[in-house]
C-alpha positions in Angstrom: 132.3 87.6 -18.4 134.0 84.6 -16.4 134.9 87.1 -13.7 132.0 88.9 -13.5 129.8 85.6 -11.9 131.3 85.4 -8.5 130.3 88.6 -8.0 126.1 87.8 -9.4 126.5 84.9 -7.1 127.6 87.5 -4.1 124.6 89.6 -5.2 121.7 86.9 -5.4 122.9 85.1 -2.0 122.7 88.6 -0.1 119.7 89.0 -1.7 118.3 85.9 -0.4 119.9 86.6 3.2 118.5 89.8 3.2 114.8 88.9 1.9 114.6 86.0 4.3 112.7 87.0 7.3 114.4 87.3 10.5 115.2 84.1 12.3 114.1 82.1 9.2 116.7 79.9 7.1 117.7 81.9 3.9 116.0 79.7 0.6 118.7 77.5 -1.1 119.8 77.8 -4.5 119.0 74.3 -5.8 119.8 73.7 -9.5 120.7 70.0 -11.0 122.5 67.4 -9.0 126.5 68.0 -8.6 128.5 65.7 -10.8 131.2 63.8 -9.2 134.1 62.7 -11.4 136.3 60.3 -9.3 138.6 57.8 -9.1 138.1 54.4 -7.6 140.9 54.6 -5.1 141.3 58.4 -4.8 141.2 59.5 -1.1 140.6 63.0 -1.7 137.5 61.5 -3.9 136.0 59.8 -0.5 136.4 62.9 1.1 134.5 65.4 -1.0 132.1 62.2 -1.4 131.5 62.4 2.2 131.3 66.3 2.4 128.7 66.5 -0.4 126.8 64.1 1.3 127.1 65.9 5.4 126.1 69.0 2.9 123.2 67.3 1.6 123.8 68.7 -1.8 122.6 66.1 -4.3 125.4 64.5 -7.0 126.3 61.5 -9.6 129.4 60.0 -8.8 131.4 58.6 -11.6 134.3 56.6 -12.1 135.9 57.8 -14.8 139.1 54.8 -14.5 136.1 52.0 -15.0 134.0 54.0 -17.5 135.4 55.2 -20.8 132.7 57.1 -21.4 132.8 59.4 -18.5 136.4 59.9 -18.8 135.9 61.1 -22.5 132.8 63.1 -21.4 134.8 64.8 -18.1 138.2 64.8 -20.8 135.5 67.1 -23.0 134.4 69.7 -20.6 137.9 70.2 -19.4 138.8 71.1 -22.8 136.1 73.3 -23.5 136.5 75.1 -20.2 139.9 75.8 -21.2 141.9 73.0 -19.0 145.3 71.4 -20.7 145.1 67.6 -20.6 146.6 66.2 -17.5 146.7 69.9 -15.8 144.3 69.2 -13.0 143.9 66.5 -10.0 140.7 64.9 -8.7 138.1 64.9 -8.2 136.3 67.2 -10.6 133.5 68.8 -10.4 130.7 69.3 -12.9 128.4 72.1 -11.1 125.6 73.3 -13.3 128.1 73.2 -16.4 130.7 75.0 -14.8 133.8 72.7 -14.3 136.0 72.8 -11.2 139.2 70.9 -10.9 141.2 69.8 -8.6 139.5 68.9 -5.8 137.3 72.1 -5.0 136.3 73.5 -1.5 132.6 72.9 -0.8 132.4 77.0 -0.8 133.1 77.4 -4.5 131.0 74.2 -4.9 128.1 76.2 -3.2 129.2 78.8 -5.1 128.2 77.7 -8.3 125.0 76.2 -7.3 
């Protein structure tokens, strides 16, 4: 099933290219903001930060090394998406309930969307 939704997302973006009248921007698939699990001084954190933001794609930022909480809840949806503890660098990336670790392109960000 997993590998199956790349290829729904390829079919409802050229659907939305291809309805979109000509020299009109295509519609933008807008679901609930990005979550942004970071770490305080994590450069690579900054930098998605700052893409998210030039992308205008909306997100909660959270540091998980000043908020228990978070970490436990980001600790969670690794291991439910099938991540080993400690297997994965930052920042993660909550995007409508799917998780990406490891510092993500902003293309499989969009992606998920």
């Amino acid at each position: 099933m997993r590998s199956l939704l790349p290829l729904t997302w390829v079919g409802i973006l050229a659907f939305l290219l291809l309805s979109s009248p000509v020299g009109s921007a295509p519609v933008p698939v807008v679901g609930d903001p990005v979550i942004l699990y970071s770490l305080t001084e994590c450069p690579y954190c900054r930098q998605k930060q700052a893409a998210l933001k030039a992308a205008g794609i909306p997100f909660v930022e959270y540091f998980v090394d000043q908020d228990a909480r978070r970490m436990r809840e980001m600790s969670n949806k690794l291991r439910r998406a099938g991540y080993t503890e400690g297997g994965y660098g930052m920042p993660i990336v909550d995007v409508n309930g799917t998780i990406l670790p490891n510092n993500p392109p902003l293309e499989d960000i969009l992606m998920y969307r």
